[in-house]
C-alpha positions as CSV (number, residue, x, y, z in Angstrom):
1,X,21.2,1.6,62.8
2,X,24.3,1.6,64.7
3,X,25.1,-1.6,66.2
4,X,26.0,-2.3,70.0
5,X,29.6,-3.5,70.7
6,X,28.1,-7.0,71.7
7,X,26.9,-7.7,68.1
8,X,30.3,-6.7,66.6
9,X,31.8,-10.2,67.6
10,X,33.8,-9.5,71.0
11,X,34.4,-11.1,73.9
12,X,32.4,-10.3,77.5
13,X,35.7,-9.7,78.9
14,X,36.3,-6.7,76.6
15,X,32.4,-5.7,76.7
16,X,32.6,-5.3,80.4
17,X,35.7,-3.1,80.3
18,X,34.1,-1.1,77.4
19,X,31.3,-0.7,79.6
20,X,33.3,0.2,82.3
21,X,35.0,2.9,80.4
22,X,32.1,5.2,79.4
23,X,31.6,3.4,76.0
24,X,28.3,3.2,75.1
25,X,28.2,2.7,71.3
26,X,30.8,1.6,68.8
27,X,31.8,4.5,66.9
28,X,31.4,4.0,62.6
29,X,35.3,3.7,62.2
30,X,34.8,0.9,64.8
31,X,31.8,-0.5,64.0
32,X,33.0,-0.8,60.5
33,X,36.8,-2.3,61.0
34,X,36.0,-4.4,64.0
35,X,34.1,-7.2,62.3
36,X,36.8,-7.3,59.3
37,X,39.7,-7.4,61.5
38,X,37.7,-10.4,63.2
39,X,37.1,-12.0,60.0
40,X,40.8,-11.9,59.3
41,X,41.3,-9.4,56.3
42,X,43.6,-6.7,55.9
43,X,42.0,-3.1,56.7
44,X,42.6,0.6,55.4
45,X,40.7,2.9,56.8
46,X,40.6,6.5,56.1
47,X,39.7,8.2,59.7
48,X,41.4,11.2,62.1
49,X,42.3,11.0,65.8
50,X,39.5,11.2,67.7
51,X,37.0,9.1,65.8
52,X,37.7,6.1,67.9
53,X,40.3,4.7,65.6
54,X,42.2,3.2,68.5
55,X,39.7,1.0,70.2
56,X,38.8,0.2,66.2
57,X,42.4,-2.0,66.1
58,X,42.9,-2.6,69.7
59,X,39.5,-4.3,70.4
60,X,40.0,-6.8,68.0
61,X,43.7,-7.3,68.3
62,X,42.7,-8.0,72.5
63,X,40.8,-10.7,70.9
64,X,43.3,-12.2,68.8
65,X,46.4,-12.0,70.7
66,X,47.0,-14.6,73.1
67,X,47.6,-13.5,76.6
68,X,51.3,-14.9,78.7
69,X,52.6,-15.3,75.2
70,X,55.3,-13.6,72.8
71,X,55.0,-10.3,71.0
72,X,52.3,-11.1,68.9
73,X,51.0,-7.4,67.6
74,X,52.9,-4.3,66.2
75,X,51.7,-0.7,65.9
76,X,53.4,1.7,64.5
77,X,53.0,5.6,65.3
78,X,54.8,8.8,64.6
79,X,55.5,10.1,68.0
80,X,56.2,9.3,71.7
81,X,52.9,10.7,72.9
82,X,50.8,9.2,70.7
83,X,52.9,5.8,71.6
84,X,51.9,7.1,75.2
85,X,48.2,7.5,74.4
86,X,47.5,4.6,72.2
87,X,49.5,2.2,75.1
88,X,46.9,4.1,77.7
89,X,43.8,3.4,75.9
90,X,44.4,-0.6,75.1
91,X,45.8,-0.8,78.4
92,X,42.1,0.1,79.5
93,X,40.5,-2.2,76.9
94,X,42.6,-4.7,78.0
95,X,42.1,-4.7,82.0
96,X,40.2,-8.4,82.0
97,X,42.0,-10.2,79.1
98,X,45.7,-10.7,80.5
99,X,47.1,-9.0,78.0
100,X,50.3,-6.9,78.1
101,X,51.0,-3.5,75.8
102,X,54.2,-1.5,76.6
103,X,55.0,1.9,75.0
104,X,58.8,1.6,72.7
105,X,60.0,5.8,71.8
106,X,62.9,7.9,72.1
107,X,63.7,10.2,75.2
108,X,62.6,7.3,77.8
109,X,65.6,5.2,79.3
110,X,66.2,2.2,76.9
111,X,67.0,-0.3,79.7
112,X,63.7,0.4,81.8
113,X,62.2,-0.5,78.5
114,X,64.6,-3.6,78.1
115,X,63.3,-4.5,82.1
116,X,59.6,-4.0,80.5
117,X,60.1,-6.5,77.9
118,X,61.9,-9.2,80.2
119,X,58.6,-9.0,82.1
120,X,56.6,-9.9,78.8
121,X,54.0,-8.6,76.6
122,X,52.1,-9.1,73.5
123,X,51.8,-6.0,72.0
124,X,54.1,-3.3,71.4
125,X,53.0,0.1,70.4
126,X,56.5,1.6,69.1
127,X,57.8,4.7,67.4
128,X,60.3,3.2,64.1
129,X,63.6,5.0,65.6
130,X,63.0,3.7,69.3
131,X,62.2,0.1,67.6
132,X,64.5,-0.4,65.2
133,X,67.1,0.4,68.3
134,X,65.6,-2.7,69.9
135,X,65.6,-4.6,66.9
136,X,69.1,-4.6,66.0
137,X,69.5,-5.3,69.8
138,X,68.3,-8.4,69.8
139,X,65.3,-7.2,72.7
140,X,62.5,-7.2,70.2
141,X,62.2,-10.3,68.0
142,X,58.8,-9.9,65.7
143,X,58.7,-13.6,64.8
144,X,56.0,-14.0,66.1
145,X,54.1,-10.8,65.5
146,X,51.0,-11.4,63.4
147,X,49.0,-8.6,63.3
148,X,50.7,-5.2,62.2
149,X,49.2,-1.4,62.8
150,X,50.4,1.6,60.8
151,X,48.5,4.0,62.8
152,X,48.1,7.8,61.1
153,X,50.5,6.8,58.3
154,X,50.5,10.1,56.4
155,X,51.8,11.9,59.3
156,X,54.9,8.9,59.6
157,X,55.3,9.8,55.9
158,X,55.7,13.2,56.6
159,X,58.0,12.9,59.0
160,X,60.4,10.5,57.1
161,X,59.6,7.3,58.7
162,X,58.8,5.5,55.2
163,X,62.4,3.9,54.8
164,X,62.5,3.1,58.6
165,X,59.1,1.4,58.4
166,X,60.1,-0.7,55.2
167,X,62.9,-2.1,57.4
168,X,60.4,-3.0,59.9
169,X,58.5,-4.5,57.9
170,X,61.2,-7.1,56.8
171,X,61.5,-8.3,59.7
172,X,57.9,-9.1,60.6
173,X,56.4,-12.3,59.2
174,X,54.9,-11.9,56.2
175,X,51.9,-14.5,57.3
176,X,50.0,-11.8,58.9
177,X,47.5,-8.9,58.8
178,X,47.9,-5.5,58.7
179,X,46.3,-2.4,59.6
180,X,46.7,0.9,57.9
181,X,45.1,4.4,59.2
182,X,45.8,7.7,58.1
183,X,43.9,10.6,57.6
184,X,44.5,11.5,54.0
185,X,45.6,8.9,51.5
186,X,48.9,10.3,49.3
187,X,50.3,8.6,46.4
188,X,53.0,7.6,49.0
189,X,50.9,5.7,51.5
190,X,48.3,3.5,48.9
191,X,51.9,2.2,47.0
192,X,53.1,1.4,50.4
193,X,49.5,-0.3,51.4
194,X,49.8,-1.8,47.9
195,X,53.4,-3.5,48.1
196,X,52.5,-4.6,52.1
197,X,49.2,-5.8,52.4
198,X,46.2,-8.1,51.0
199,X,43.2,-7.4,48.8
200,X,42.8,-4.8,52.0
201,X,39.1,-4.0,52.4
202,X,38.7,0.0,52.5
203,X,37.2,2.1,54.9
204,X,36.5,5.5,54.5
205,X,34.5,7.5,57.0
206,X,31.4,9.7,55.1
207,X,31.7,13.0,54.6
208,X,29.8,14.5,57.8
209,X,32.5,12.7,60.1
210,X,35.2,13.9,58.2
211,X,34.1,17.4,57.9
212,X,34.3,18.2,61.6
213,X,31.5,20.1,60.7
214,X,31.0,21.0,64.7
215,X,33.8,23.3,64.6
216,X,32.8,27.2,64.3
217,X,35.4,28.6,62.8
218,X,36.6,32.3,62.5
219,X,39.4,34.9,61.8
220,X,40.6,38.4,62.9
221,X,42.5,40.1,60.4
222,X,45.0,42.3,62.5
223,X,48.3,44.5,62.6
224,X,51.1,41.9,64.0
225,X,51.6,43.7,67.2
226,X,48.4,43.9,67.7
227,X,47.5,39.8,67.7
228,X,48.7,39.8,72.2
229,X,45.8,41.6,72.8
230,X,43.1,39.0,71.0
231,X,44.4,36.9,71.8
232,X,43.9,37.5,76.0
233,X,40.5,39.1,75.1
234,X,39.2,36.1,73.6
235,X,41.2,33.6,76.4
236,X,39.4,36.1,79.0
237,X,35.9,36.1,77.3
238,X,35.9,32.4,77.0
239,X,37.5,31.0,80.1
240,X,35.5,28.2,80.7
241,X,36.8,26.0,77.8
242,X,40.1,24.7,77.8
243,X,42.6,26.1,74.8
244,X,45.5,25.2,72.5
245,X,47.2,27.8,71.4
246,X,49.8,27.8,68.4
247,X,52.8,29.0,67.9
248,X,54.8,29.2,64.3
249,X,58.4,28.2,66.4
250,X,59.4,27.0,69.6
251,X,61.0,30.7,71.1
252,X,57.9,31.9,69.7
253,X,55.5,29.4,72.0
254,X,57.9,30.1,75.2
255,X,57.1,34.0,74.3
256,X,53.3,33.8,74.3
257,X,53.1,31.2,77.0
258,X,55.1,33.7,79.5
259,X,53.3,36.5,78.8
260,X,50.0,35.1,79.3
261,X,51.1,33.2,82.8
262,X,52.8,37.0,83.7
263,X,48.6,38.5,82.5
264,X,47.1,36.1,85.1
265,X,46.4,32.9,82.5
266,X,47.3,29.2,83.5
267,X,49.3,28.7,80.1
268,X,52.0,26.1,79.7
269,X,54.2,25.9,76.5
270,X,54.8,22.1,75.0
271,X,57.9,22.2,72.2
272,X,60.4,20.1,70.7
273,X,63.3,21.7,73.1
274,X,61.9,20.7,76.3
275,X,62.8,17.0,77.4
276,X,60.4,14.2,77.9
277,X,60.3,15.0,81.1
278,X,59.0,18.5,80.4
279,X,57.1,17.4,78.1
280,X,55.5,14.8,80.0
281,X,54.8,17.4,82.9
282,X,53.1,20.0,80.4
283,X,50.3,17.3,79.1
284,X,49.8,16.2,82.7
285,X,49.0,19.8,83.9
286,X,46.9,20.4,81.0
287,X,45.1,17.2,81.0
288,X,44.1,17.4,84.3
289,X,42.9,21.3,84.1
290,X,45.6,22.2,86.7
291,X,46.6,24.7,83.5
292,X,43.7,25.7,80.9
293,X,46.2,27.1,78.0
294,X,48.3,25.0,75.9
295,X,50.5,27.1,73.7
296,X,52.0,24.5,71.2
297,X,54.0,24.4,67.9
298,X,52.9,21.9,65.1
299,X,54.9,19.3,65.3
300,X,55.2,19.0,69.2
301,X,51.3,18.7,69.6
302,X,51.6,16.0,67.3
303,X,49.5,12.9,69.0
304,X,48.1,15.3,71.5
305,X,44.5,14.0,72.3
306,X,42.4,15.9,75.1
307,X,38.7,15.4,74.8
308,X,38.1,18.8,77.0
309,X,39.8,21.1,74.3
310,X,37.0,23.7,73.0
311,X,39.1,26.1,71.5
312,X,41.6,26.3,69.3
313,X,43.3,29.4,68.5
314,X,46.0,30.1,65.7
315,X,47.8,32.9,66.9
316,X,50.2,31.9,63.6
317,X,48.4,30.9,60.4
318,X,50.3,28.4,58.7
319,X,51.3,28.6,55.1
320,X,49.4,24.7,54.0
321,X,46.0,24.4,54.6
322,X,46.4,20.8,55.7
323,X,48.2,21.9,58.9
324,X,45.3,24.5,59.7
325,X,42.7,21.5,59.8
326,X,45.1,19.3,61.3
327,X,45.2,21.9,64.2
328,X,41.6,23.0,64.4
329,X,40.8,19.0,64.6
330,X,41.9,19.3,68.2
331,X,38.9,20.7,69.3
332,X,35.3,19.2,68.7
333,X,36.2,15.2,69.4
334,X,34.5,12.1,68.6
335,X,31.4,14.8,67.9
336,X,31.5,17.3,70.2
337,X,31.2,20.9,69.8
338,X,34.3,23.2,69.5
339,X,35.4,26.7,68.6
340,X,38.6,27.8,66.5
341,X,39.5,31.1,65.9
342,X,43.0,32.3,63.2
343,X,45.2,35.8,63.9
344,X,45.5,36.7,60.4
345,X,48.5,39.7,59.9
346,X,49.8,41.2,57.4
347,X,51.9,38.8,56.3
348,X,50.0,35.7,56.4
349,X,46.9,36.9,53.9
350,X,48.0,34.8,51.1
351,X,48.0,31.9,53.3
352,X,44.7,32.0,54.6
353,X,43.6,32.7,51.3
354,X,44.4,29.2,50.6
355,X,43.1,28.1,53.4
356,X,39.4,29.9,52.7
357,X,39.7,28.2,48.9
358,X,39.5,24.7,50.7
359,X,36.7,25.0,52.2
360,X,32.6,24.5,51.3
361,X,31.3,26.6,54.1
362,X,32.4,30.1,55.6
363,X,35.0,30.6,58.1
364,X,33.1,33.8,59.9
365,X,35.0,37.3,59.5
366,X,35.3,39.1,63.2
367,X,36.5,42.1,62.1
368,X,32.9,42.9,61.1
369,X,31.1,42.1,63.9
370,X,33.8,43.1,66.7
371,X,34.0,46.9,64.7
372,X,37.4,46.2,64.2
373,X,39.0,48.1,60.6
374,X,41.0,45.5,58.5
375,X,44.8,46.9,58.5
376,X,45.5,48.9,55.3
377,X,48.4,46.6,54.5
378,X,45.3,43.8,54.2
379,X,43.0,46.2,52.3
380,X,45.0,46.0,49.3
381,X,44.9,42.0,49.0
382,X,42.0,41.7,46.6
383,X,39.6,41.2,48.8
384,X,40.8,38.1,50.2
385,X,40.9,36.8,46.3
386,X,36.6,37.5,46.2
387,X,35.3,35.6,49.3
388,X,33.9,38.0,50.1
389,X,31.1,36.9,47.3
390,X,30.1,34.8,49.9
391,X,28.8,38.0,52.0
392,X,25.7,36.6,53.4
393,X,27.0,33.6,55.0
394,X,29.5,35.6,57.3
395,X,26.9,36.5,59.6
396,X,26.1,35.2,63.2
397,X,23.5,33.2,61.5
398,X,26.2,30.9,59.6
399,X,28.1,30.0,62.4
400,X,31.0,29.0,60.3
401,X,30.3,24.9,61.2
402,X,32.6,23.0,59.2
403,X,34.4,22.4,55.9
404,X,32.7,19.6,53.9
405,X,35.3,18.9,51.1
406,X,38.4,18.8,53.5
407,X,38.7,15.5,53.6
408,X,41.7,15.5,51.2
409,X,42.9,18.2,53.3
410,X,42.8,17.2,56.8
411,X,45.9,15.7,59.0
412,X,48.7,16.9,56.5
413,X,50.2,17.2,60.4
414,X,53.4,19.5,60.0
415,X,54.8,19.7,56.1
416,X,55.0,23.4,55.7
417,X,56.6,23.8,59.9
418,X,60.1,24.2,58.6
419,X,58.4,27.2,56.1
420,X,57.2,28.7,59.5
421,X,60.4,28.7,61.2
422,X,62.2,31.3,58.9
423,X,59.1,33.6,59.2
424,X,57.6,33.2,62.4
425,X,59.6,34.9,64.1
426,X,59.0,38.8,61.9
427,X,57.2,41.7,63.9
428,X,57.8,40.1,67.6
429,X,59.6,42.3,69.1
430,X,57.2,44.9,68.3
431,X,54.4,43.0,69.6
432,X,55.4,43.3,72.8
433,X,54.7,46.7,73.1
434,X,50.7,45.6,73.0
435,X,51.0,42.9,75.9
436,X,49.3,44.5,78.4
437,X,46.4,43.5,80.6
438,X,44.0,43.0,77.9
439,X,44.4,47.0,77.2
440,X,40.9,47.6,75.2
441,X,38.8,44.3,76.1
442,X,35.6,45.8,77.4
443,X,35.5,46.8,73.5
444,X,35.3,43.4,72.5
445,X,33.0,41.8,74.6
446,X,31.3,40.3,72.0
447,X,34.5,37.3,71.6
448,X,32.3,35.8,74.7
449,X,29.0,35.5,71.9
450,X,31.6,33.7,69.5
């Protein structure tokens, strides 16, 4: 029986802001970690954003780190706006305990983070480039820092961080405990959990809560040119439900982005070209529903965290399956229901294959039900290598809900995104030709039953 946060060992302080917050019941990745963290042990655990993995570490470092004293926790993550979220979120947890947490990335003005730090804090939620700048410095000193977070580690290793986080870790006391969370567990990240930390106790989320099994997934197996027009018919059959789009490149994001705020839909593109600022502006909108379309390539929706999302559409499949459940895990948080939907052309068959080979239970076929005819081109790819065995299950009836064996699979974040850039691009040009007002939807009414 799930435990209440009171039994887990906090304080009233951190209870009352919990209560304050909407949280009604500890979550398992917190109900598990909480009480080890308390008891002092080092912690792995094996759990996605949106499981609650942030209040799992930043509840119990609250009740560890003394307030009006040094810096006294680290955690680490791979990008500014998940440095941005996870600073949010303790900053909450933290409103009765005294405690300080400032954000540390790139593309924010390093002395109005030196003026932050003058002020003084206890914990510092950092990106490693950003830190290490401080570091050598002299305006972080981790002496002191006794309690160390590598927050969604696989997604630092992919990204390169691994040598940059060693160096951290040299100059934080070895006397301490650490944290480790990541989504899959490579060969990479358990040596690196092996060399760092202490007869770490494991945690590893069951298979229903890693499956996201509340997802319906789906695909549309369609000419190139032809993917504009799904993708508005389904936007305009499904309104009500906040979407993130993505995009293979950056160009390829501003493109879709503009031609569905030119059809009449409150999109917003969010890249790696546009500045922090930009950036910054783009989450805002969406986050507050002042825009309901987030067009987004993989690695600048990175960190992104909106509890609102309910659809996710891949207007690009990508070429490694982990980044297709990485990207569908945007939708459906912390339990809740969610719908995501893959533009399969031509050129991207193989890819989904592999993506269809990873998984336990169907991903629904719309060309079916929506009496749309599968391209030629795709007609002469086996059949989708024989899933189609799985005939019975495609039907309204199966609903497509989750992926039971993915857990290996999910978070892999953005490995194959430099693959995408050299092909993402082929058959644009003529895809404009289809962008018009949804030329065609009455046709396909039946995206609003999906």
């Amino acid at each position: 029986m799930t435990k209440k946060f009171e039994e887990l060992g906090l304080s009233a302080e951190l209870t009352r802001a919990l209560s304050e917050n909407g949280y009604e019941a500890p979550f398992p990745i917190q109900e598990a970690a909480i009480p080890l963290i308390l008891e002092g042990k080092d912690v792995i655990g094996q759990a996605h954003t949106g499981t609650g993995k942030t209040a799992a570490f930043g509840l119990p470092l609250l009740s560890m780190v003394k307030a009006d004293g040094p810096v006294q926790a680290l955690v680490l993550v791979p990008t500014r706006e998940l440095a941005v979220q996870v600073t949010n979120e303790i900053h909450k947890l933290a409103r009765y305990t005294g405690v300080k947490t400032v954000a540390i990335y790139g593309g924010q003005s390093i002395n109005m983070q030196h003026d932050k730090l003058k002020r003084g804090v206890q914990i510092i939620v950092a990106t490693p480039g950003r830190l290490i700048d401080h570091i050598k410095q002299g305006s972080i000193i981790l002496d002191d820092v006794r309690f160390l977070v590598l927050d969604e580690a696989d997604r630092m290793l992919d990204m390169g961080f691994i040598d940059d986080i060693k160096f951290i870790m040299f100059y934080v006391n070895e006397d301490r405990q650490t944290f480790l969370f990541s989504a899959t567990m490579p060969p990479e990240i358990l040596r690196l959990s092996e060399e760092y930390m202490k007869n770490a106790e494991h945690i590893r989320l069951n298979e229903e809560e890693v499956a996201l099994d509340t997802i319906e997934q789906a695909y549309l197996v369609v000419e190139e040119k032809e993917k504009f027009k799904h993708l508005s018919d389904f936007i305009r059959q499904n309104q009500k439900a906040q979407t993130i789009v993505f995009a293979a490149t950056k160009q390829r994001a501003d493109r879709v982005a503009h031609k569905l705020y030119q059809d009449g839909f409150r999109a917003v593109a969010i890249h790696g070209d546009l500045t922090q600022r930009q950036r910054d502006s783009a989450m805002y909108k969406f986050r507050k529903g002042s825009e309901d379309i987030l067009v987004a390539t993989d690695i600048a929706a990175r960190g992104i965290d909106v509890p609102a999302v309910g659809h996710v559409i891949n207007y690009d499949v990508p070429d490694d399956p982990n980044v297709y459940f990485h990207r569908i895990g945007r939708t459906a948080r912390a339990g809740a229901e969610g719908k995501a939907i893959s533009l399969v052309s031509a050129d991207r068959v193989a890819d989904f294959e592999r993506i269809l080979a990873q998984t336990t239970l169907p991903i629904r076929k719309l060309n079916d039900e929506l009496g749309i005819a599968v391209p030629v081109a795709q007609q002469r790819q086996a059949s989708f290598g024989g899933y189609r065995r799985r005939g019975p299950s495609y039907g309204h009836g199966s609903g497509g809900r989750g992926y039971g064996g993915d857990r290996r699979g999910y978070g892999g974040g953005g490995r194959s995104y430099g693959g995408h850039r050299s092909s993402g691009d082929r058959g644009y040009g003529g895809q404009r030709r289809s962008y018009g007002q949804g030329r065609g939807h009455s046709r396909h009414s039946e995206y609003s039953s999906y």
